[in-house]
Structures are given as structure tokens and as C-alpha cells.
N, C-alpha and C positions, 0 to 999 in steps of 0.2 A: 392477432398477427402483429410482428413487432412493425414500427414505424422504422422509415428510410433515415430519419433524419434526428440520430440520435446526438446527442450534445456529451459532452464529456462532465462533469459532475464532480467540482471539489473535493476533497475530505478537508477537514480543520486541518492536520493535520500538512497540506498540501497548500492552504490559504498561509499560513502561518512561513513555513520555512521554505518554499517555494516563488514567492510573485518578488519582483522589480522593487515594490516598496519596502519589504523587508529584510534586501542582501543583508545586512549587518548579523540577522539573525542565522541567515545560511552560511555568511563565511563563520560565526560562529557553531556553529553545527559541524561546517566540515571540521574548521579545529581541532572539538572534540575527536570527532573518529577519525583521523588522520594524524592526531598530536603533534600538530604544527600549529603555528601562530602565527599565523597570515594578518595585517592590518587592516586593507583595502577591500574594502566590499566591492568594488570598482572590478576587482578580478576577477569578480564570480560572473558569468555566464552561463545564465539558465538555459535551458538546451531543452526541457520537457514537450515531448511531442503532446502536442495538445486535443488533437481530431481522433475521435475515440475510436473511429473507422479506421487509422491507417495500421495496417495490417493487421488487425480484430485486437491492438493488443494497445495497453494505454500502462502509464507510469505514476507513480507519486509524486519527486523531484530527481531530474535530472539537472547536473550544472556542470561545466568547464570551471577549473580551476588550475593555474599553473600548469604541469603537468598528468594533473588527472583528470579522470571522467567520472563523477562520483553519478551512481543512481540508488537512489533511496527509496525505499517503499513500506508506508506504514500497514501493518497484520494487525488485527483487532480478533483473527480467529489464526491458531496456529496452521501453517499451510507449509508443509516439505517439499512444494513444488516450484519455492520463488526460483532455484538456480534456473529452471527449464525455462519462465516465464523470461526473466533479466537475462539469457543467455540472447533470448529472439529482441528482445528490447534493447539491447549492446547494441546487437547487429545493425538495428535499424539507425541505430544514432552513429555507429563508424559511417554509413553509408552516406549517412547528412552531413558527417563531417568531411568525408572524402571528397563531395559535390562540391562542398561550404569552400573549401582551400585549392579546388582542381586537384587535385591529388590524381596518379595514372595507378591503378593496384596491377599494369602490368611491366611497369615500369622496371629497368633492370638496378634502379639504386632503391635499397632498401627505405621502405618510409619508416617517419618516426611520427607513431601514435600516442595520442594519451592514454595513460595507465587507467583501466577499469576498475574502480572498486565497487563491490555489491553490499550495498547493506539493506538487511528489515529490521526496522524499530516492530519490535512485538508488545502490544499493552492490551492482550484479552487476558479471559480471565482462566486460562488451564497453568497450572504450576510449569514455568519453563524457569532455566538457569539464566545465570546473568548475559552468558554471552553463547551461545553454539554454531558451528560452521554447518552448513545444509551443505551439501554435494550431490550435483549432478548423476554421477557413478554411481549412490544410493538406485536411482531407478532400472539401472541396467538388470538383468541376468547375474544373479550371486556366478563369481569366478570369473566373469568378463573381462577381458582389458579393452581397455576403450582408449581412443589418440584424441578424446575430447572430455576435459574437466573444466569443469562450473563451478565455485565457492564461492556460498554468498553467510555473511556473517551477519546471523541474525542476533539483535541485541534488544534485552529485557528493557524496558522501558516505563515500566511498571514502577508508581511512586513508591521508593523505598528500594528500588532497586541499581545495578549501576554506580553506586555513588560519586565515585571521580570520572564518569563519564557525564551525571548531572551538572557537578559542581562545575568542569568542564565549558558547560553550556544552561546559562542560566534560562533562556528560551523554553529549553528542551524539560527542563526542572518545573518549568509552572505550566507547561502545558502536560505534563506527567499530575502534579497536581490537582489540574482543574478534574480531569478526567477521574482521576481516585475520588474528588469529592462529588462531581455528578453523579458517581456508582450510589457512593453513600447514600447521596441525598433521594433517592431514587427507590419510592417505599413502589412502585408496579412499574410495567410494561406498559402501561399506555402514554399517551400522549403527551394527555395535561401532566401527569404524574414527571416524565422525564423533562416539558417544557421549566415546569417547575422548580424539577431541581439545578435545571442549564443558569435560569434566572438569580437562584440562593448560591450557586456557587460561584457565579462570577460576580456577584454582590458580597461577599465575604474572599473573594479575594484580595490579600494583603497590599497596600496601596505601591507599594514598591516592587510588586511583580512589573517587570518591563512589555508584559503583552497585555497588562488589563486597561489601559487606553485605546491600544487598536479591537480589543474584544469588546467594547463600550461602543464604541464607532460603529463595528459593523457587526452590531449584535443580531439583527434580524438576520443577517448573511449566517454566522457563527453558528445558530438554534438550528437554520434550515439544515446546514451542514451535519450536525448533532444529532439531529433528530431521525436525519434519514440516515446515518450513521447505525443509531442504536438501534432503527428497524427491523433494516436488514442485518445485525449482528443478530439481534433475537431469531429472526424468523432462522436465520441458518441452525442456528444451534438448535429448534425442536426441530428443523427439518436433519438434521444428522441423527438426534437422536431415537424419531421414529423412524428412520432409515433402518438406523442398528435395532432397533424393535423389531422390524418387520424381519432384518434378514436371518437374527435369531430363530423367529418363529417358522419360515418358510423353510431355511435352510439352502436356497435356489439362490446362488449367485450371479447369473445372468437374471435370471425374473425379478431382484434384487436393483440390479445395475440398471435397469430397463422402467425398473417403477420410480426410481432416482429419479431418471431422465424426464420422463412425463411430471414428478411432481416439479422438478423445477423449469420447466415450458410453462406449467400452472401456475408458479408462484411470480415467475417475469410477467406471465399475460395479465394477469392481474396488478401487475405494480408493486409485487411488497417486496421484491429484493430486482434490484437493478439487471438487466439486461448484459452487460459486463459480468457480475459476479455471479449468475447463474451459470454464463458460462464457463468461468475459472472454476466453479465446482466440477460443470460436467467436463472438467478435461477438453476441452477444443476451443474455438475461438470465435470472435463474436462472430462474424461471417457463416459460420457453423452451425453454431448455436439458433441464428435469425430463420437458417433454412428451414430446422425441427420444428422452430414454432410453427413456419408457414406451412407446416403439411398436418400438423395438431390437429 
């Protein structure tokens, strides 16, 4: 049964371009995907809801900048479903911004919001392009017209990939880096094996990367994050690919959808992939998701 009191849970990825300490790196990030040159890390306001309970749905970084609302979310496995996720994750940060300013939404003068933008950094390992827009409409009924679209511009992030979006953002370049040489370094799936290579690659990182002092700092913080990163990448990926085994062999698409669901109540009750991303597999929400386990 899952616990009440679940805590929200970094990615690097989220320690790095996300926290108070770091704006310089975030208003550089936005830069890049916005192709503006802002100075002032002063401007950025981080906005990321943090309580992983508020409405079953959690973010990577969000932050105010000037006139936009950027939300950013790092994929380490390809997911077509970030418009639907960031479409409920917008909502809930216009509705914190409308509380934040008083704002009336029935007011009879038009309000002036900040502009949304949707991005996923993509860095797994399935061959994707450098840049592709995900949409909303993808999920409807082929021939539908719909009076609601969602575009979220997903970007390759993969070292070697991007290149004037890296150069761009020199942050963004070494932590693309460190990640290509963790892979490398990374002869199994276990523990020792990945601790190991987290250790030889941020030890041969080049002394003029600008994150290898704060990745030295809080290097225990960094491995935890890493570790429980590549866990549950791994575990997804043989739990998708005996999925597609199974549904091969059965041929039963419900009996299919249904063995999904139970393996992964199994693989949250156990702990080997997070209570969160079991449920962004199963399509619903954590609230959702916590019910299934408790009837398991």
C-alpha cells in the first residue's frame, strides 16, 4: 500500500536548472529556447509546484520570466503525452498566478497573462530528431476538430545533438555531457556499476565545465538523484518491452492493458520505479494510481 506522505523527488536535471542557487543557469536556459538575452537572473521566478500531491501531477521547472511562463520537463524515456500532462500543469500555475496578483477571471476587462511555453529536453536513448512539436490533437479521434490545442516542443538533448541550442547554453552542454559519459562509463545495470561510472565521469570532467564545482559540492545529493534516475529508466524499459512480449504472444488488448496495470502497482509496491511515474505510465494520476494499489 502506497504511503500518505509522499515527498516530491529531484531529477539532476531539476537540481541543476531549477533551485534559487542556480538562476544564472536558468535565465541562461531560457535564452537559449526563447533566443533572447536577458542579463538578470533577478527576473527569473521559479514558480515550480513543489507538493507532489497537488493535483496528482508534479513538474521539472517552472519559472516567470518577463512576459512568459516557461515549463520545462526533462524525458529520459520518449513520452507523446507531455501536451496532456503540461496542459493540467499550465492550468494549475495560471490559477496560482491569478490568486498571486488578485486577478477577477470574471472580470469585464480583459486580463493580460504570461505567454506559456512547453518544452521537454529529450536525452533517452530511442533515436529522436533534434527538435519535434508533440500535439495535443495527436490524441483525439483521426478527423476530430477540437477548440483546444496543446504544443509542446520537445528538444533533443542528447550530447552531439542541438548544437546552437548547446552552445547557446553552456549548462545545458555539460550536463548533456556528463550524461553521454555516465552511459559510456556504465559497463551493467547495477548499482556499483552506474555508482561508478556517476564517480569516473564527474572526475574527468573537464575543470572549466561551470557545473563541475557545484556537482563536487553536492555530489552525494547528484549519485542519489542519478541512481534512482537510471533505476527506474531501466526498470521501465524491460517493463515496456515485456509488455510488448506479452501483448504479441496473447494477442488480448484489454488482458494486455490490465497485466500493465497490475505489473506496475507491483513494481511502485516494491519501490523500483517511483509512485509518480508508474502512474504517468498508467495514464491517470497519482491520486488514482494510490487507489489501485490500496485494493492490490
Amino acid at each position: 500500500m502506497a504511503s500518505d506522505n509522499i515527498q516530491y523527488k529531484d531529477r539532476l536535471f531539476t537540481f541543476l536548472f531549477g533551485s534559487e542557487e542556480n538562476k544564472a543557469w536558468t535565465l541562461s536556459l531560457y535564452n537559449a529556447v526563447n533566443q533572447t538575452d536577458y542579463q538578470d537572473p533577478s527576473a527569473i521566478e521559479i514558480t515550480t509546484i513543489r507538493e507532489i500531491m497537488y493535483m496528482g501531477m508534479h513538474n521539472d521547472v517552472s519559472i516567470l520570466c518577463y512576459d512568459n511562463m516557461d515549463l520545462f520537463e526533462q524525458q529520459s524515456t520518449f513520452n507523446p503525452n507531455a501536451p496532456l500532462r503540461m496542459m493540467q500543469y499550465a492550468g494549475n500555475l495560471f490559477e496560482k498566478y491569478i490568486k498571486q496578483y488578485k486577478l477577477n477571471k470574471y472580470s469585464s476587462r480583459l486580463l493580460h497573462l504570461p505567454v506559456p511555453k512547453l518544452i521537454a529536453f529529450y536525452n533517452g536513448k530511442s533515436d529522436q530528431p533534434d527538435e519535434l512539436i508533440l500535439k495535443l490533437s495527436k490524441s483525439f479521434p483521426k478527423g476530430s476538430v477540437s477548440d483546444i490545442e496543446v504544443s509542446v516542443r520537445m528538444l533533443n538533448i542528447n550530447f552531439g545533438k542541438n548544437q546552437t541550442l548547446m552552445e547557446a547554453c553552456k549548462p545545458l552542454m555539460e550536463y548533456s555531457w556528463l550524461v553521454a559519459k555516465i552511459r559510456a562509463f556504465k559497463k551493467s545495470n547495477d548499482e556499483n556499476a552506474v555508482t561508478g561510472a556517476i564517480d569516473r565521469a564527474i572526475a574527468e570532467m573537464p575543470n572549466d565545465f561551470v557545473i563541475k564545482p557545484f556537482l563536487e559540492v553536492h555530489k552525494a545529493e547528484v549519485k542519489g538523484m542519478l541512481l534512482e534516475e537510471y533505476n527506474e529508466t531501466e526498470v521501465m524499459e524491460l517493463f515496456k518491452e515485456e509488455g510488448r512480449v506479452e501483448g504479441r504472444e496473447e494477442g488480448l488488448e484489454l488482458g494486455r492493458e490490465e497485466g500493465e496495470l497490475n505489473m506496475l502497482v507491483n513494481l511502485a509496491g516494491k519501490k523500483l520505479i517511483s509512485i509518480e511515474q508508474a502512474a504517468e505510465e498508467a495514464g491517470m494520476s497519482v491520486d488514482e494510481f494510490i487507489e489501485k494499489m490500496k485494493v492490490a
